[in-house]
N, C-alpha and C positions, 0 to 999 in steps of 0.2 A: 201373065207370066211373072211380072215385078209381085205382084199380091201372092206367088206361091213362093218364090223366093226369099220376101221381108218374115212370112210365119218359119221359115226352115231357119233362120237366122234368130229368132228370139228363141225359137226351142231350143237350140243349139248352146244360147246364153245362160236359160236356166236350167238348163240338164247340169251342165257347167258348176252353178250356183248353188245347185241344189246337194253335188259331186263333193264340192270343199267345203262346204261348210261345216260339216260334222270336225272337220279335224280343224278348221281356225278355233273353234271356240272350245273345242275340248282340252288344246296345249295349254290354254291360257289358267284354266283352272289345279291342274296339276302339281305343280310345280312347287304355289303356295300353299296347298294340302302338307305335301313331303315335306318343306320346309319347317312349319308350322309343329308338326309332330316328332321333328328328332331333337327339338329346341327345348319342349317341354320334359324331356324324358332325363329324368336319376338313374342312377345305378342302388343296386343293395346288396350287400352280402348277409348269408342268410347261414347262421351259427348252427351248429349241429347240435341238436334239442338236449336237451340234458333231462336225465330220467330219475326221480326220486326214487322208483322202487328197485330191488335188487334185482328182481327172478326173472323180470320183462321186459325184454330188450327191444322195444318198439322204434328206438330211435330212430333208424335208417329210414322205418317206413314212412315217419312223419316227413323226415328231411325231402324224402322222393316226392312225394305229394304236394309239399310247400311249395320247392322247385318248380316243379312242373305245371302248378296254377302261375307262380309268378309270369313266369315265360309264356303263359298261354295270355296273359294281359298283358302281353308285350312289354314288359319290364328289365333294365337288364340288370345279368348277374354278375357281379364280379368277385374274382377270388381272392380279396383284401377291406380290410375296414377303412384303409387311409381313402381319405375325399368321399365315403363314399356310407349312405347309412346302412344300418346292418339289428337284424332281427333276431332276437332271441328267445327262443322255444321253451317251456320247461314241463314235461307233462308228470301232471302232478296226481293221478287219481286213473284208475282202470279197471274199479271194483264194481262187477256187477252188481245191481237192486237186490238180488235175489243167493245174496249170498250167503245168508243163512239157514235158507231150504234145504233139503234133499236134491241131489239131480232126480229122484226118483217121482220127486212130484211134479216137477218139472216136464212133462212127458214129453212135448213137443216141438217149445221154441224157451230161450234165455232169453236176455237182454243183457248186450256188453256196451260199454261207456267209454269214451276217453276226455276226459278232463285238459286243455292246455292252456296256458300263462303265457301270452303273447306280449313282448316289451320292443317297442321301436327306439332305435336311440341314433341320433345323428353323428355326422365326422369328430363332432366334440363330445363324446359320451355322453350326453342332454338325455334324458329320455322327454322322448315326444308324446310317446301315448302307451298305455297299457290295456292289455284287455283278455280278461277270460273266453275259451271258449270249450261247449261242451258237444259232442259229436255220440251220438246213443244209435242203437238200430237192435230190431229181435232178427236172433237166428234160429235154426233147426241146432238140434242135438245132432252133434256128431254118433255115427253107430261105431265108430270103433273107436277106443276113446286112449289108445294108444299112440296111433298120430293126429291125438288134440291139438298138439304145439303149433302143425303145418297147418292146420284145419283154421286155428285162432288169427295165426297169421294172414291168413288167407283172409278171414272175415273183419280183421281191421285194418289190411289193405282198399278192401271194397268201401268200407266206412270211410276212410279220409281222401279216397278217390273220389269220393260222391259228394262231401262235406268239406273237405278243405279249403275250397275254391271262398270260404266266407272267407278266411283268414288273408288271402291276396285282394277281394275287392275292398276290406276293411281300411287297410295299414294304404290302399295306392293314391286315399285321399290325401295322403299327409308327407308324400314323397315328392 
């Protein structure tokens, strides 16, 4: 009777044992993860791109795209340059390869390009680092060539959606 009793009493200990222990040793590590990552993190403000050409007003779409990689590498944004570094855009070139062809020989796909002049500069207007980048993709011919503009738009939204993400893992070394 004592021999069925003392095995019911150690099950009991490590059922126990085996119960808490997932949560002693998981609080322990926590804590200085959280710590650890909001100690290391800058802020950036991220200037609204300035566009060399007249007719193409691409601005807005770069700035969406910048944003929204920044934030997706968990970076924060802030809406001021005091304390805080700040990026400046300048896209400089949007002229496809094939610009002296015919659309006519062109029958089935273009190639469009976007050209951008990325400058990081710190709280003290220092710049820290410069850097070109160039973002290319072929599309289909639009068939109606009336709502090209919505159509253009459209395919260099998809481009800096796809491609932007260099320009946020680039510049997060140096923040």
């Amino acid at each position: 009777m004592r021999h069925i009793f003392k095995k019911k009493i150690i099950i009991n200990k490590n059922f126990f044992l085996i119960l808490f222990l997932p949560f002693f040793l998981s609080s322990c590590s926590k804590n200085n993860i959280k710590k650890n990552h909001t100690q290391n993190q800058q802020s950036i403000f991220i200037e609204m791109p300035q566009n060399k050409l007249v007719f193409e007003n691409l601005s807005s779409l770069v700035y969406e795209s910048i944003n929204s990689n920044f934030l997706r590498l968990g970076i924060k944004l802030t809406g001021d340059k005091k304390n805080s570094f700040y990026l400046r855009t300048l896209i400089e070139n949007l002229d496809t390869d094939y610009k002296f062809l015919s659309p006519d020989l062109l029958t089935y796909t273009e190639k469009i390009r976007i050209d951008l002049n990325c400058q990081l500069f710190d709280s003290n207007d220092k710049l820290l680092n410069e850097k070109k980048f160039s973002f290319s993709t072929f599309i289909s011919k639009p068939k109606d060539y009336s709502d090209n503009s919505s159509f253009l738009d459209f395919e260099y939204r998809k481009l800096l959606d796809r491609d932007s993400y260099r320009i946020a893992r680039y510049f997060k070394k140096f923040l």
